[in-house]
py3Dmol code that shows the C-alpha trace and the ligand (Angstrom):
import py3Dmol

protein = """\
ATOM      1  CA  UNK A   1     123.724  90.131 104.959  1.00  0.00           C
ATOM      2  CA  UNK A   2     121.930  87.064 103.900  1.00  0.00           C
ATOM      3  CA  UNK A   3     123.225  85.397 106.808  1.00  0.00           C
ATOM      4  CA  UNK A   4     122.226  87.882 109.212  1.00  0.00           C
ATOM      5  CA  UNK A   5     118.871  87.778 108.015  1.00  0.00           C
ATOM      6  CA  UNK A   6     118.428  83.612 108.264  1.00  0.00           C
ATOM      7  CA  UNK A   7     120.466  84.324 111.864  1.00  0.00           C
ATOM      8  CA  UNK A   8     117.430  86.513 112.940  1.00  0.00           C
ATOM      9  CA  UNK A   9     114.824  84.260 112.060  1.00  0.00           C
ATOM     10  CA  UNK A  10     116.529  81.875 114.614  1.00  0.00           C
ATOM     11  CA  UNK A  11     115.971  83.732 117.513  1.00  0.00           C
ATOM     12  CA  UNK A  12     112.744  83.801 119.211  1.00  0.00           C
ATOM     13  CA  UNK A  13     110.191  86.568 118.882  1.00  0.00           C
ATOM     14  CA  UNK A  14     110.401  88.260 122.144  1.00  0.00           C
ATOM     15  CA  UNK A  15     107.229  87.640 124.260  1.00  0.00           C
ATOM     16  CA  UNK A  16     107.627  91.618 125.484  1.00  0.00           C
ATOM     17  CA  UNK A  17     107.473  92.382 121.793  1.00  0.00           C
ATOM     18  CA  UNK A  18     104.587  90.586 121.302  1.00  0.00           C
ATOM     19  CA  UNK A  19     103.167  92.503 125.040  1.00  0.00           C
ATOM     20  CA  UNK A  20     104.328  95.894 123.261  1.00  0.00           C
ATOM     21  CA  UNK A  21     101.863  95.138 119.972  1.00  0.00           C
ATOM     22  CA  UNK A  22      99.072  93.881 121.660  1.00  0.00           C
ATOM     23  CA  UNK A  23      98.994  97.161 123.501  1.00  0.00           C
ATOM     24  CA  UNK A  24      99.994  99.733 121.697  1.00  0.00           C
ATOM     25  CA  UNK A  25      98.265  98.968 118.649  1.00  0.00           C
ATOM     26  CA  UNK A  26      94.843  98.146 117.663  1.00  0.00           C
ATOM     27  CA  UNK A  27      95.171  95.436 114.976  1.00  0.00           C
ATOM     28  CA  UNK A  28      97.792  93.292 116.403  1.00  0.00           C
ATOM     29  CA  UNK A  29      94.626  91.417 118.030  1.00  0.00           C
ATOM     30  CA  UNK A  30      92.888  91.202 114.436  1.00  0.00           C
ATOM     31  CA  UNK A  31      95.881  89.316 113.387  1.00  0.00           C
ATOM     32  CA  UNK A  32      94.963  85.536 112.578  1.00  0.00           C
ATOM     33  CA  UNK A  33      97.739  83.193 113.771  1.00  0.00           C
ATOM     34  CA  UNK A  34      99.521  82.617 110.568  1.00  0.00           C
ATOM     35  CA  UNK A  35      99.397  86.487 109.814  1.00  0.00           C
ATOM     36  CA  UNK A  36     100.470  86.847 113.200  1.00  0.00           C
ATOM     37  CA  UNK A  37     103.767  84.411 112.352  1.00  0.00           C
ATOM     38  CA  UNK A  38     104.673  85.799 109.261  1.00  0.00           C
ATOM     39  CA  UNK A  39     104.533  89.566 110.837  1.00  0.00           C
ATOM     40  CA  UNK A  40     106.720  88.286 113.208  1.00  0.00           C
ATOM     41  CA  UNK A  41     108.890  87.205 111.161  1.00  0.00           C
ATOM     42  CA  UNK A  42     109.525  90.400 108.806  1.00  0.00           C
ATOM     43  CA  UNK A  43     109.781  92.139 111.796  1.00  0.00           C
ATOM     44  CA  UNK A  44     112.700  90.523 112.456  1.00  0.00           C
ATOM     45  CA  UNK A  45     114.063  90.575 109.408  1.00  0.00           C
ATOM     46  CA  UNK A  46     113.446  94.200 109.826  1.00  0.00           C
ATOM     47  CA  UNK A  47     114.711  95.052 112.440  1.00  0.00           C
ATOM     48  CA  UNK A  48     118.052  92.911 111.158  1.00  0.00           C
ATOM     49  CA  UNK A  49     118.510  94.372 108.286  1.00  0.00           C
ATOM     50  CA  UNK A  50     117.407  97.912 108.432  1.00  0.00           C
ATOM     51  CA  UNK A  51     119.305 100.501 110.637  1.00  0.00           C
ATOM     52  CA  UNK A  52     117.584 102.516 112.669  1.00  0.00           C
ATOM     53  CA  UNK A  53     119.594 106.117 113.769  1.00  0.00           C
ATOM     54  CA  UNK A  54     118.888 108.933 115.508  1.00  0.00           C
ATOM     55  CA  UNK A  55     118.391 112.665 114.715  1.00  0.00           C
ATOM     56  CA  UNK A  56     121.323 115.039 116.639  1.00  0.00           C
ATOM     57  CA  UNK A  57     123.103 112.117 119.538  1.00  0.00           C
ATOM     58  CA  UNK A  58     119.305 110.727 119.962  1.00  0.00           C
ATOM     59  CA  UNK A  59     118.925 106.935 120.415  1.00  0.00           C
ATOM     60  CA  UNK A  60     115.718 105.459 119.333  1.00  0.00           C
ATOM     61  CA  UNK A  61     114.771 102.970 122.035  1.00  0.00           C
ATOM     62  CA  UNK A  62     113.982  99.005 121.737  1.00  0.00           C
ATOM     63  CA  UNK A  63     110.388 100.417 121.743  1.00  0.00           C
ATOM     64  CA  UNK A  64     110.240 102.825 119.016  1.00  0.00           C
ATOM     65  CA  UNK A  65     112.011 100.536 116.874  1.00  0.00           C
ATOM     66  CA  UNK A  66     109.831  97.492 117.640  1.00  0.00           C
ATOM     67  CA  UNK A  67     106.493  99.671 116.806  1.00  0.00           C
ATOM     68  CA  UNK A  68     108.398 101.000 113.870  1.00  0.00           C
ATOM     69  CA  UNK A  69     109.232  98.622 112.222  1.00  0.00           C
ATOM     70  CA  UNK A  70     105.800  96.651 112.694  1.00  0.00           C
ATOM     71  CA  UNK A  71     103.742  98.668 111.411  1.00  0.00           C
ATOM     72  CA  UNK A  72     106.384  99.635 108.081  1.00  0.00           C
ATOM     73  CA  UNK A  73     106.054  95.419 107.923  1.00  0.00           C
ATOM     74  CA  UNK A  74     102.285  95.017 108.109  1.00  0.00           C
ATOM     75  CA  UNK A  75     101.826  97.048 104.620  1.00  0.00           C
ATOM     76  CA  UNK A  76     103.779  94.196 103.459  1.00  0.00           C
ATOM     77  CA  UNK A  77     102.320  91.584 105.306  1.00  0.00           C
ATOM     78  CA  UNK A  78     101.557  89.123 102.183  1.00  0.00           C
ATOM     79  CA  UNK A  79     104.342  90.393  99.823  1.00  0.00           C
ATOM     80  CA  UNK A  80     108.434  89.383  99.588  1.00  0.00           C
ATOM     81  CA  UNK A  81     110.400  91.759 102.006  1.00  0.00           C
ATOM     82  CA  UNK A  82     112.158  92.780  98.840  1.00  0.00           C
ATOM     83  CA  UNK A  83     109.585  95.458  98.942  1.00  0.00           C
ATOM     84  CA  UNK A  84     111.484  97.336 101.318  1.00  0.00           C
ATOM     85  CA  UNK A  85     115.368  96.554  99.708  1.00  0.00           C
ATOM     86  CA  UNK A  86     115.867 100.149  99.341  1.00  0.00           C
ATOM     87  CA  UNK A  87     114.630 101.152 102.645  1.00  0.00           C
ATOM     88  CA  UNK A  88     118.280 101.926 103.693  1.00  0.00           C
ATOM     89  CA  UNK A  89     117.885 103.620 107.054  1.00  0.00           C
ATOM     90  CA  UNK A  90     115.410 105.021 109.689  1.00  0.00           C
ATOM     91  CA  UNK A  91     115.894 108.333 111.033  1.00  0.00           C
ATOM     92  CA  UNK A  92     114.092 108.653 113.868  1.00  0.00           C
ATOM     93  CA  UNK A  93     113.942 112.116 115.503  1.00  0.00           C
ATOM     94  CA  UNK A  94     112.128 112.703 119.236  1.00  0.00           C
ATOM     95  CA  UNK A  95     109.994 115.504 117.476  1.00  0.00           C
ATOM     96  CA  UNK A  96     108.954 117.653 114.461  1.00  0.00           C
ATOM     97  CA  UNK A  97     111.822 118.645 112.435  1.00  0.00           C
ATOM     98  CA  UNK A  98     111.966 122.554 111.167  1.00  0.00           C
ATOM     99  CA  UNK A  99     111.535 122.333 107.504  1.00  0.00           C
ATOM    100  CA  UNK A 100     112.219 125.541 104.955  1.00  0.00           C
ATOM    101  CA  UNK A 101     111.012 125.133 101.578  1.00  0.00           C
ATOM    102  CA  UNK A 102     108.194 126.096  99.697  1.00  0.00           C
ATOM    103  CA  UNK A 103     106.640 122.695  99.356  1.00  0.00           C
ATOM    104  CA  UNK A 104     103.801 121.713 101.240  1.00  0.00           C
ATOM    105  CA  UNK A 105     105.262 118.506 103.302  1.00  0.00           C
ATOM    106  CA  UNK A 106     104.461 115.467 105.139  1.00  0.00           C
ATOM    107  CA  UNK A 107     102.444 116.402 108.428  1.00  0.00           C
ATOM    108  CA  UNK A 108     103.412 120.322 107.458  1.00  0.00           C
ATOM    109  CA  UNK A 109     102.276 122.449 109.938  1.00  0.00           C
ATOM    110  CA  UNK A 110     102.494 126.118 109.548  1.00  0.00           C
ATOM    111  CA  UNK A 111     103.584 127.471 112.695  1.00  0.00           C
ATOM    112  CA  UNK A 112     106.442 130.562 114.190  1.00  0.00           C
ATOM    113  CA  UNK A 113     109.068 128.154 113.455  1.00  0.00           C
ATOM    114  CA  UNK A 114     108.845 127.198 109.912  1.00  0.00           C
ATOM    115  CA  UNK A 115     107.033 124.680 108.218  1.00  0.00           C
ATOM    116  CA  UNK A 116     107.398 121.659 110.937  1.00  0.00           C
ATOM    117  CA  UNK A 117     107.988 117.761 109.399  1.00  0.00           C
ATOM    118  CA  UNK A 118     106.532 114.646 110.653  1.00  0.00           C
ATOM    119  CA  UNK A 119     107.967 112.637 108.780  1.00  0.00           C
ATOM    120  CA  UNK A 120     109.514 111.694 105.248  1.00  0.00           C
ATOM    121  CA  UNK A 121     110.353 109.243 102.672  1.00  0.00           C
ATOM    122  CA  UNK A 122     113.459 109.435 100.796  1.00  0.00           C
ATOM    123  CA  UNK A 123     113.889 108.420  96.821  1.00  0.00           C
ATOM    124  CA  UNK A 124     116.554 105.758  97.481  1.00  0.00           C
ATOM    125  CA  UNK A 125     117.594 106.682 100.452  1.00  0.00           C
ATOM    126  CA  UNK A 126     116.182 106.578 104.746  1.00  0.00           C
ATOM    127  CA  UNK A 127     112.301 107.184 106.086  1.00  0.00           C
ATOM    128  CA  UNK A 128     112.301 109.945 108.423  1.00  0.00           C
ATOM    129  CA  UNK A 129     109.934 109.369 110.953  1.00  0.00           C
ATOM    130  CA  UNK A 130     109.059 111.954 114.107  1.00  0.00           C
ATOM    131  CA  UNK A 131     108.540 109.566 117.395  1.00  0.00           C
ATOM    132  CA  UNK A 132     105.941 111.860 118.882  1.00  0.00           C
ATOM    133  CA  UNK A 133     103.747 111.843 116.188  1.00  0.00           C
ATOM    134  CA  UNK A 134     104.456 108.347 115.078  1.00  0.00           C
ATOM    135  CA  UNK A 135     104.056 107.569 119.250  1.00  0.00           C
ATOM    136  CA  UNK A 136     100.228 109.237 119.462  1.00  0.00           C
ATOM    137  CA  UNK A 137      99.259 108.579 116.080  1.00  0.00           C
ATOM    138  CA  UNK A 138      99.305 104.542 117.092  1.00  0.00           C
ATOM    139  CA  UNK A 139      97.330 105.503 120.032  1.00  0.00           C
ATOM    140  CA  UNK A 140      94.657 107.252 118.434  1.00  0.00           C
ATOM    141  CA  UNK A 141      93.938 105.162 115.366  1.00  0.00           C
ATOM    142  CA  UNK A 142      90.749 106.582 114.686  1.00  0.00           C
ATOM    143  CA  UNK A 143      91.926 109.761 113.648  1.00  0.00           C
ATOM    144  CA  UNK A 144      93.295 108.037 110.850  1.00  0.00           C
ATOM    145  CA  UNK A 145      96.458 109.436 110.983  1.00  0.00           C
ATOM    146  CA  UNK A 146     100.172 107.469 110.616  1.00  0.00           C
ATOM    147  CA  UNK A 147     103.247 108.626 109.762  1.00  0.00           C
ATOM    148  CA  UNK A 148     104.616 104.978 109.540  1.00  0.00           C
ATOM    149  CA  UNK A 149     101.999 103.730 107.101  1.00  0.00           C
ATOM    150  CA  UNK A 150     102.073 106.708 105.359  1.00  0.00           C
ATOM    151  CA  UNK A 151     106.113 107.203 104.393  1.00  0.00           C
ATOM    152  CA  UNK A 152     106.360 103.460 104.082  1.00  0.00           C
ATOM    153  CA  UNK A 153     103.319 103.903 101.403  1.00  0.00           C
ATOM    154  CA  UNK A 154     105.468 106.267  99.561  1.00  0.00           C
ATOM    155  CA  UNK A 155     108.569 104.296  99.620  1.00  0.00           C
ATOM    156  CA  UNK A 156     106.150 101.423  98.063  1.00  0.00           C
ATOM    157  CA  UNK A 157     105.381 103.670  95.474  1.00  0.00           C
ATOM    158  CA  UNK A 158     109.181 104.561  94.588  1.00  0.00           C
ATOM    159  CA  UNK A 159     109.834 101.391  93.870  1.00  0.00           C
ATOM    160  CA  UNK A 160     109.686 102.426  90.661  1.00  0.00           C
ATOM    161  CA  UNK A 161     111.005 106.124  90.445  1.00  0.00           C
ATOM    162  CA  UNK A 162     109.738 109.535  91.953  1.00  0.00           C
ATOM    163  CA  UNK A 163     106.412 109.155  93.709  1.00  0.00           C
ATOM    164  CA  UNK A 164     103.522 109.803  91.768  1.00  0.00           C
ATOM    165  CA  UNK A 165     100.886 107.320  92.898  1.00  0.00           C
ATOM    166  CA  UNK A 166     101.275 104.580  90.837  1.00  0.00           C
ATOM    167  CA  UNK A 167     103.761 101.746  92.376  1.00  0.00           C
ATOM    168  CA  UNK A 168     104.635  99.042  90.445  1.00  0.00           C
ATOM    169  CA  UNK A 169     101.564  96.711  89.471  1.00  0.00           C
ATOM    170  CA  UNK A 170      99.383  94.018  88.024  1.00  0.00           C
ATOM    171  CA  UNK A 171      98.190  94.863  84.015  1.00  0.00           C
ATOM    172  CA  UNK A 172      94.461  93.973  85.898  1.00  0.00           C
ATOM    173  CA  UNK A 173      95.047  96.051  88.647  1.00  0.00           C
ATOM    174  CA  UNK A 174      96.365  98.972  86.895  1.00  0.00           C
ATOM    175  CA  UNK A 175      93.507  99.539  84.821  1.00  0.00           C
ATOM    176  CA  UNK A 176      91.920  99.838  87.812  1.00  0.00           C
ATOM    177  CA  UNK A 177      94.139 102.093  89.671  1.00  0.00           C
ATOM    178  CA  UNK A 178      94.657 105.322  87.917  1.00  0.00           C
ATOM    179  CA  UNK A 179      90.970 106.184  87.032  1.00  0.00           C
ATOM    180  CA  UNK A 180      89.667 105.046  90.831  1.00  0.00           C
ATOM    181  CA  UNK A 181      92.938 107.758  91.689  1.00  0.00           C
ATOM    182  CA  UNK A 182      92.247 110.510  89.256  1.00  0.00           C
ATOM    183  CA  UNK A 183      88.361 110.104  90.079  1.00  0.00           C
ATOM    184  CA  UNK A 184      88.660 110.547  93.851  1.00  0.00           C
ATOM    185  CA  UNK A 185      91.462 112.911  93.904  1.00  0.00           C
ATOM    186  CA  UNK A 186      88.950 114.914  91.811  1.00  0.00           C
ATOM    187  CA  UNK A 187      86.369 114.560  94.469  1.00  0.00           C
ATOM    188  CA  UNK A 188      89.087 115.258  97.033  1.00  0.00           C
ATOM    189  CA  UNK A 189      90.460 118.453  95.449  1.00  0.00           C
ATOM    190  CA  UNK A 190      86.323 119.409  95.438  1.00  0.00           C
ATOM    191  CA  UNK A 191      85.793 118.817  98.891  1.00  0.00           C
ATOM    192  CA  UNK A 192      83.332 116.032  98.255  1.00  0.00           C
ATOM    193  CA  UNK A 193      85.355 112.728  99.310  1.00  0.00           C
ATOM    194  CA  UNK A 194      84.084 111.647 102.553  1.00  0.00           C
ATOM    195  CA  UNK A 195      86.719 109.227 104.382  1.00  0.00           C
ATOM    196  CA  UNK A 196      89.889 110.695 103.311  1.00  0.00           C
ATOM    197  CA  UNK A 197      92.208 113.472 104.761  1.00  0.00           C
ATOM    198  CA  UNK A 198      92.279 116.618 102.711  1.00  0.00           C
ATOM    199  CA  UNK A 199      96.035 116.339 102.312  1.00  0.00           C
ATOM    200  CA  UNK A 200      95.331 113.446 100.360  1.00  0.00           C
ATOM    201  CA  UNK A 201      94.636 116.401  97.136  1.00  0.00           C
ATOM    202  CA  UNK A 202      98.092 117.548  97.422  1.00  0.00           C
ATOM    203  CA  UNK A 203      98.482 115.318  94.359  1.00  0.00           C
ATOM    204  CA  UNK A 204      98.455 111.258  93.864  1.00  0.00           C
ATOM    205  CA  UNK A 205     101.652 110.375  95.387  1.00  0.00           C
ATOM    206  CA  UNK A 206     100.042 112.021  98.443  1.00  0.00           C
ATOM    207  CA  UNK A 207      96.339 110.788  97.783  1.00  0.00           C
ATOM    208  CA  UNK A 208      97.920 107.072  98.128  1.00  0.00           C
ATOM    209  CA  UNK A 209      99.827 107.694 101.068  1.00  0.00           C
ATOM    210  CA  UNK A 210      96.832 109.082 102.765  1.00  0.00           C
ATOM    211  CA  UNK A 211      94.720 106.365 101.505  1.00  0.00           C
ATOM    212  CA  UNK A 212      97.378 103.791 103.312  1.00  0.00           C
ATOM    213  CA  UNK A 213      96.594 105.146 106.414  1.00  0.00           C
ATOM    214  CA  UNK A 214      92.924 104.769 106.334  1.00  0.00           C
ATOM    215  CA  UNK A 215      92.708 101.485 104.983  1.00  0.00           C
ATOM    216  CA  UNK A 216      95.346 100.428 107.807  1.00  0.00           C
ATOM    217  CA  UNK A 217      93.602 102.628 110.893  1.00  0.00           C
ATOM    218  CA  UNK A 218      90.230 103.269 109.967  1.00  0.00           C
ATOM    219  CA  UNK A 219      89.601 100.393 107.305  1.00  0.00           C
ATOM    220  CA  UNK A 220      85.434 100.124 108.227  1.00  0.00           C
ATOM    221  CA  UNK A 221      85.161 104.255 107.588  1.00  0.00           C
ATOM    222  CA  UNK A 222      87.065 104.084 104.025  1.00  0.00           C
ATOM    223  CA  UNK A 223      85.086 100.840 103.475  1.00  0.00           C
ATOM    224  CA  UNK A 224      81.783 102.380 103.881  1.00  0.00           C
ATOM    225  CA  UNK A 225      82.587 105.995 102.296  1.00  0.00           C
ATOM    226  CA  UNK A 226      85.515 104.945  99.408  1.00  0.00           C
ATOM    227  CA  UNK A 227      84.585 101.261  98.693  1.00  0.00           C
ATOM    228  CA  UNK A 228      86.402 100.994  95.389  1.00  0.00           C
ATOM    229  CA  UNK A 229      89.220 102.212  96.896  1.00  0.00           C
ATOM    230  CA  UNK A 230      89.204 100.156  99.668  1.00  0.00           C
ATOM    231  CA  UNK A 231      88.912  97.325  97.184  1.00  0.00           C
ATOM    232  CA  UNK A 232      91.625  98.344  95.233  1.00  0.00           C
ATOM    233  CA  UNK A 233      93.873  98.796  98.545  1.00  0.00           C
ATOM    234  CA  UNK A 234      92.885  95.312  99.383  1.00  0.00           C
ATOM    235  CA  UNK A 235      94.117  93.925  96.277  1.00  0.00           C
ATOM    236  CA  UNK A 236      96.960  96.142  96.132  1.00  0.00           C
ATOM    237  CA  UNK A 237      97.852  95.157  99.927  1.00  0.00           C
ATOM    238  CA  UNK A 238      96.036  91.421  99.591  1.00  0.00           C
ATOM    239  CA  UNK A 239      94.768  92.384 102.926  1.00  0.00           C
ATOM    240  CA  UNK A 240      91.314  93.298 104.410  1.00  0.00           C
ATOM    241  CA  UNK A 241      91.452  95.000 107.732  1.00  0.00           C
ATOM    242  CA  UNK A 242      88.250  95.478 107.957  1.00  0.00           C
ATOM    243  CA  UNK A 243      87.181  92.258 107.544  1.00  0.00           C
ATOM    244  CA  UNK A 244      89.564  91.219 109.918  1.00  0.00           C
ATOM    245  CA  UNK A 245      88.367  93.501 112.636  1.00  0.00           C
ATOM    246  CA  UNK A 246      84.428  92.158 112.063  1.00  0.00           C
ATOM    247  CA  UNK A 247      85.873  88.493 112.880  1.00  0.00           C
TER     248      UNK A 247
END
"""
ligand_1 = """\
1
ZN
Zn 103.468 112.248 102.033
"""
view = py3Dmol.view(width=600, height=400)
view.addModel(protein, "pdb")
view.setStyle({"model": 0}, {"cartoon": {"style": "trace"}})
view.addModel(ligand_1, "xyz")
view.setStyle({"model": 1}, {"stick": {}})
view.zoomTo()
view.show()
């Protein structure tokens, strides 16, 4: 496997990969060059190591698994890949998957079918991820709604066990972490936190997730509305989008 990996990094990044970003999503621009260079290269390493299978005989295209897999690899733009070693598998299905169960789920909406599933992240095991969604979400960042940055979030925070919000972290930046959560989740569950889908009061777990998508899609709203969590998802991601974009 290790060789595979170095054997990706020798081939080129494609220049229609490059064509694909740069359209179809916003911050690819924002990207400085050496950001730009190291995305590339998890991508690859992505794309290498990870396999990508579809739901029912479908094939996920060149495409899908491009976009996929860069925008899983920009939450982890300035830390190790090894964030991602038990990412075993993508499961990409064309459209919202029927879900039964009582649980409220990822992208759950109520309809005559059943609870319908945009996507989900395994505990040691694949990220499930619905192409429509994941294909108009990326369009339409300002909604600031992603499936990608949002079950990629979670499998971040199973690095160490079930999901509950708190991923593995710096002494500093966990005393920082869970009262900024429990704080906002509070103002959440309220109805008072401006910048932040309402899903996000499901519980933590789901409150991060959420948060992951706004600080990747709409980084100058949860700047202005949540700035100590946007601080705390810039030194959790050692990133600032928003910053970026203003350059
Ligand atoms: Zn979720």
């Amino acid at each position: 496997m290790r060789r595979k990996l170095r054997k990706a990094l020798e081939v080129p990044f494609p220049e229609r990969w490059r064509a694909l970003l740069a359209e179809r999503t916003w911050w690819w621009p924002t990207l400085g060059e050496g950001e730009r260079a190291r995305l590339e290269d998890l991508i690859r390493l992505f794309l290498a190591g990870k396999s990508f299978e579809g739901t029912r005989g479908f094939e996920p295209t060149e495409e899908m698994r491009v976009l996929i897999a860069a925008q899983a690899c920009l939450l982890i733009l300035d830390h190790d890949f090894g964030l991602y070693d038990d990412v075993t598998s993508i499961i990409v299905s064309p459209s919202a998957v029927p879900h039964r169960g009582p649980r409220r789920l990822d992208g759950g909406i109520e309809s005559d079918e059943g609870t319908m599933l945009a996507g989900q992240a395994m505990l040691h095991g694949p990220v499930l991820i619905t192409w429509d969604s994941a294909s108009n979400q990326a369009r339409h960042p300002e909604r600031g709604h992603n499936v990608v940055f949002h079950e990629f979030a979670h499998k971040l925070d199973m690095r160490n066990g079930a999901p509950d919000g708190v991923p593995p972290l710096s002494a500093e930046l966990k005393e920082r972490w869970e009262p900024t959560l429990r704080s906002i989740l509070g103002e959440l569950r309220e109805g008072t936190a401006a910048g932040l889908d309402s899903y996000g009061a499901t519980n933590p777990a789901e409150l991060l997730a959420v948060a992951t998508e706004a600080f990747f899609d709409t980084p100058d709203a949860l700047q202005r509305d949540q700035p100590v969590l946007y601080a705390l998802l810039e030194a959790f991601y050692r990133q600032d989008p928003a910053g970026r974009r203003a350059r």
